[in-house]
C-alpha positions as CSV (number, residue, x, y, z in Angstrom):
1,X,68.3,-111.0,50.2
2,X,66.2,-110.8,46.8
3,X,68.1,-109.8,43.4
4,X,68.2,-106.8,42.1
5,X,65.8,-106.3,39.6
6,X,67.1,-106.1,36.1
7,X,66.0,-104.1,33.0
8,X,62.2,-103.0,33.8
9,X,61.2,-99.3,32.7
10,X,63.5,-96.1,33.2
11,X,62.4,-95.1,36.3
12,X,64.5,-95.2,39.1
13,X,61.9,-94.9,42.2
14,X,60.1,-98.1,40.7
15,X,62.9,-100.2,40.6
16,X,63.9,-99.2,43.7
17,X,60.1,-99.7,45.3
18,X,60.8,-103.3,44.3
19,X,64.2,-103.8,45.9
20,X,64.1,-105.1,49.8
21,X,62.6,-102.5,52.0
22,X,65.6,-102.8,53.8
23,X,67.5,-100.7,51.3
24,X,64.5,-98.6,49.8
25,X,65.5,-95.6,52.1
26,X,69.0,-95.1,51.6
27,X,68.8,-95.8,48.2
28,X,65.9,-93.0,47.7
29,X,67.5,-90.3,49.3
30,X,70.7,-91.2,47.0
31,X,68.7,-90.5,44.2
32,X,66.9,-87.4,46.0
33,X,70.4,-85.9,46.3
34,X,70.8,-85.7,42.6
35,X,73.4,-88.6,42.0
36,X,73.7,-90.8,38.7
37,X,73.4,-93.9,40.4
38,X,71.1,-95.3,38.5
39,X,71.6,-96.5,34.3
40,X,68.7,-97.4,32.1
41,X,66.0,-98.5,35.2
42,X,69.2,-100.6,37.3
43,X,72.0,-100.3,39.9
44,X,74.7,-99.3,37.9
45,X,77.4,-101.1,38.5
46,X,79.6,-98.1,37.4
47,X,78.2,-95.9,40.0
48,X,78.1,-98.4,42.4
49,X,80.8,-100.3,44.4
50,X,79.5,-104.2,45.2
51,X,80.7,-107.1,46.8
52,X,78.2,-110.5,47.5
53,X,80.2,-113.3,48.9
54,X,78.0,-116.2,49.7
55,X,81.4,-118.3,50.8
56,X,80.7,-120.6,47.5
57,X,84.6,-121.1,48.2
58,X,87.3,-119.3,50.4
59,X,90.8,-118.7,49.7
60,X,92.3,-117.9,53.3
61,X,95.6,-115.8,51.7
62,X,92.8,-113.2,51.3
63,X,92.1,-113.0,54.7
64,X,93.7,-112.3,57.8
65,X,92.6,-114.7,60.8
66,X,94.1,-113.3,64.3
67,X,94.1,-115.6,67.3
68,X,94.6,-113.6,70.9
69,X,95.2,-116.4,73.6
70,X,95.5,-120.2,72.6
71,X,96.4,-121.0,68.9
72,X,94.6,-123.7,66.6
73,X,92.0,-122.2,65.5
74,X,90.5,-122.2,61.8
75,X,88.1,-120.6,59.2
76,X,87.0,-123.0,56.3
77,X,83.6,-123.8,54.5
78,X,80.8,-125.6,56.5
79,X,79.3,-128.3,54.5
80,X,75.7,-126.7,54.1
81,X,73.3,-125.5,52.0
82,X,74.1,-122.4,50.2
83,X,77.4,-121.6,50.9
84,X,78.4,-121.3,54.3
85,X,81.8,-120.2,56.1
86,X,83.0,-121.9,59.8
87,X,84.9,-120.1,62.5
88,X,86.1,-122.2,64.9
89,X,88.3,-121.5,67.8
90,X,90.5,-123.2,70.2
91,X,89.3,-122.6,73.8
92,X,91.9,-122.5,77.0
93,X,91.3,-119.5,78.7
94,X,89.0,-117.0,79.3
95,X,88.6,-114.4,76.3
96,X,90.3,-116.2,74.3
97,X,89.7,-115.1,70.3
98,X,89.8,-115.4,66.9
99,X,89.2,-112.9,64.3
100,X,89.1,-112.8,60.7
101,X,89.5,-109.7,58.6
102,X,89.3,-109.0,54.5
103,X,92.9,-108.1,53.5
104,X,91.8,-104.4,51.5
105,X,90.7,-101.8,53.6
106,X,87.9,-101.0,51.0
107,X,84.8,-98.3,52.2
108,X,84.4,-95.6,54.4
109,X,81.6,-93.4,55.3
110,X,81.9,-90.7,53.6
111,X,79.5,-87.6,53.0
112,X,77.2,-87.8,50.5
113,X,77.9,-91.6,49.3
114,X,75.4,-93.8,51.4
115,X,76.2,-97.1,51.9
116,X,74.5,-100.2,52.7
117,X,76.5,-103.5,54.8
118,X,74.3,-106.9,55.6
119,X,75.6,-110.5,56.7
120,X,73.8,-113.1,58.2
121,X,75.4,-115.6,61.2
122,X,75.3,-117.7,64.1
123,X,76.8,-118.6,67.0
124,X,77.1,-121.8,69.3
125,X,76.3,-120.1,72.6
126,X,74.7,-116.9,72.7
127,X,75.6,-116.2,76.5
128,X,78.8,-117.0,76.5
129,X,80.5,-115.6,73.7
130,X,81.6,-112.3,72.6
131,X,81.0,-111.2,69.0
132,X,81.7,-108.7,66.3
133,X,80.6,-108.4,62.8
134,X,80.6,-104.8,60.8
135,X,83.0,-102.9,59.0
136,X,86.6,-101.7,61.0
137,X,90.1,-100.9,60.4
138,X,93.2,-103.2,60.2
139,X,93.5,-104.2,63.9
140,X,94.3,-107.5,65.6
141,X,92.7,-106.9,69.0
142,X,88.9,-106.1,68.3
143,X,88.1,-108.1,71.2
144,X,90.1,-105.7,73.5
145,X,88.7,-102.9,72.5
146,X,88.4,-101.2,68.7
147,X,88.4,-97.8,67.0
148,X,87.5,-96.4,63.7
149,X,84.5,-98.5,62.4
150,X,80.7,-99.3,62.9
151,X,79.1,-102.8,63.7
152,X,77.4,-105.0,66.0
153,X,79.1,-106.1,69.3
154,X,78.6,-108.7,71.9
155,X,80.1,-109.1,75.5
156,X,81.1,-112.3,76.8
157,X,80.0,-112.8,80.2
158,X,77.3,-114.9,82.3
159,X,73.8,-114.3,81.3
160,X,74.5,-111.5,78.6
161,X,72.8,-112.5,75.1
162,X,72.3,-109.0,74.5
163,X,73.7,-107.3,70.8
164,X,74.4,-103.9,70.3
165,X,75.1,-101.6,67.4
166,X,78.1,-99.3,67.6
167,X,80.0,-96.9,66.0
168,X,83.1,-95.1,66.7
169,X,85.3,-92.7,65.4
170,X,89.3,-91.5,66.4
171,X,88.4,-94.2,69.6
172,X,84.8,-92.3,71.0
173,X,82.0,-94.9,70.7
174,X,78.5,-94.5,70.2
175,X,76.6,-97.6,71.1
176,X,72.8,-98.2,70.6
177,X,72.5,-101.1,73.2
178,X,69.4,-103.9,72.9
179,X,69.2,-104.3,69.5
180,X,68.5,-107.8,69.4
181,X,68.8,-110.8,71.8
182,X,70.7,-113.6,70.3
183,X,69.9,-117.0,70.4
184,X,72.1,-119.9,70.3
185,X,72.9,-121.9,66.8
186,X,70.5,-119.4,65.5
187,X,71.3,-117.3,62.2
188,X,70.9,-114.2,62.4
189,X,70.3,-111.0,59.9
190,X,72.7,-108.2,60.5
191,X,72.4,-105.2,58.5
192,X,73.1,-101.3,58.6
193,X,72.8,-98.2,56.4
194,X,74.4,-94.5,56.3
195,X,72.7,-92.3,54.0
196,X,75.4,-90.5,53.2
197,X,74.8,-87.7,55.7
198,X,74.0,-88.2,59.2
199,X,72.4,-91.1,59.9
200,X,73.6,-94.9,60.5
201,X,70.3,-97.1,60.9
202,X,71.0,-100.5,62.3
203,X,68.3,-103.2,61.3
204,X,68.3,-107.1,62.3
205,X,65.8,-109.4,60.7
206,X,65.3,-106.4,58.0
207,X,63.5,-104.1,61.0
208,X,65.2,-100.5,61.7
209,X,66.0,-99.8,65.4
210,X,67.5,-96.6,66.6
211,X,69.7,-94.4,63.9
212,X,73.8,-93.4,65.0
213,X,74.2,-89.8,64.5
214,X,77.3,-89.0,66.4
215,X,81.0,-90.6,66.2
216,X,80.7,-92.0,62.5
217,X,84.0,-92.4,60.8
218,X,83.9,-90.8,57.7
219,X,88.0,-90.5,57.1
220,X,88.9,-93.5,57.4
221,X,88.9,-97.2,55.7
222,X,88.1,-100.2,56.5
223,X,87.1,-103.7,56.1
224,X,85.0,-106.4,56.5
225,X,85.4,-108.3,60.0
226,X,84.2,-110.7,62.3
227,X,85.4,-111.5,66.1
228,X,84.2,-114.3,68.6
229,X,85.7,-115.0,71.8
230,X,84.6,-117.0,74.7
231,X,84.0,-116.7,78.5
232,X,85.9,-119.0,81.2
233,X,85.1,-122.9,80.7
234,X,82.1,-122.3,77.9
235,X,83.0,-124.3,75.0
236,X,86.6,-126.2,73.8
237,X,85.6,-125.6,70.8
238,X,83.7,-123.1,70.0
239,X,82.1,-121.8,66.5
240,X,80.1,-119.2,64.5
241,X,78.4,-119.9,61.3
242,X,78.6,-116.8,58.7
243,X,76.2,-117.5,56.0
244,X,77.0,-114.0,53.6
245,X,78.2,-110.6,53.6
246,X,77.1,-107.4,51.0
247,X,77.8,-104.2,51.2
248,X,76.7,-101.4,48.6
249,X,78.3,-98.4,48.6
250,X,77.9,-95.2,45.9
251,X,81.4,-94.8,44.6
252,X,83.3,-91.7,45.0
């Protein structure tokens, strides 16, 4: 994702016409609403809660990693280009997991303060791996089923490389199913957008699919997490690759 555009007139709409066009909508209809989100022609940071980790380094005591079935299994930086963080598991039997969650229950979505959540990943085999990346509460068994929190979600099983978008709130999903077809060892954009009112927009590769309108959790917080598990005899050893995470969200 590009940089937000430092000091270049006063007016809001044009700074905003130059952001990615992923975020032009939500951050539009912020302004349309009448909020102060914007100081001298930029994001302001005082208006605006922001977190960009490009996994430049990780410090694991600010994470929780969770491991449902056999034990072993890690989260540390990949050697690559630009920052990049490795989950790998330890595979015995089937559904086996390992999930790693940010330690502060942070954002929520709450009426009238849109918010914007993007990371970028891959995993070793698309068919045979379950997946979560998004925003949810403190829980240790995504993988067995998870409440209170929107992102995208991938069944393990034979065959199934299909990604969907979901959202649930007090344990009643909404799921948009199809939104992408994953590939293996290929990255990946994830991203989605409330506008602060009534809509959740998924978008992969910065293209919108179908908006959430029902079963959004707007009372609760949560935090930034990701989940993989395996199906019966895939991999020993089996990893996802999570290049970044950012979220924007208008503070309260």
């Amino acid at each position: 994702m590009q940089k937000f555009p430092t000091l270049v007139n006063d007016n809001p709409t044009t700074i905003v016409n130059r952001m990615p066009a992923d975020l032009q909508t939500f951050m539009l209809g912020s302004m349309a609403r009448g909020s102060k989100a914007f100081h001298a022609g930029v994001m302001d940071p005082r208006n605006w809660f922001h977190i960009h980790e490009d996994f430049q380094g990780y410090t694991a005591a600010e994470w929780t990693l969770t491991e449902n079935g056999n034990a072993g299994g890690t989260a540390a930086l990949a050697n690559l280009a630009n920052g990049v963080l490795l989950m790998t598991g330890v595979h015995v039997a089937d559904n086996d997991d390992i999930q790693l969650q940010w330690n502060n229950e942070t954002v929520w979505l709450a009426t009238g303060y849109p918010l914007w959540f993007e990371t970028k990943l891959s995993i070793i085999d698309a068919d045979k791996m379950a997946l979560f990346a998004g925003l949810v509460v403190t829980d240790t068994t995504i993988h067995g089923g998870w409440q209170d929190g929107v992102g995208f979600y991938k069944e393990d099983g034979a065959a199934d490389t299909s990604l969907d978008f979901v959202s649930d709130a007090d344990g009643t999903p909404t799921t948009v199913a199809g939104v992408h077809t994953l590939e293996d060892d290929t990255f990946v954009s994830l991203a989605f957008g409330w506008d602060g009112v009534s809509l959740l927009v998924p978008y992969v590769n910065g293209v919108a699919g179908t908006a959430i309108t029902t079963n959004i959790n707007d009372d609760v917080d949560m935090t930034v997490t990701f989940m993989m598990a395996v199906d019966d005899g895939a991999h020993a050893e089996p990893t996802m690759l999570i290049d970044y995470y950012d979220i924007w969200k208008l503070r309260s």
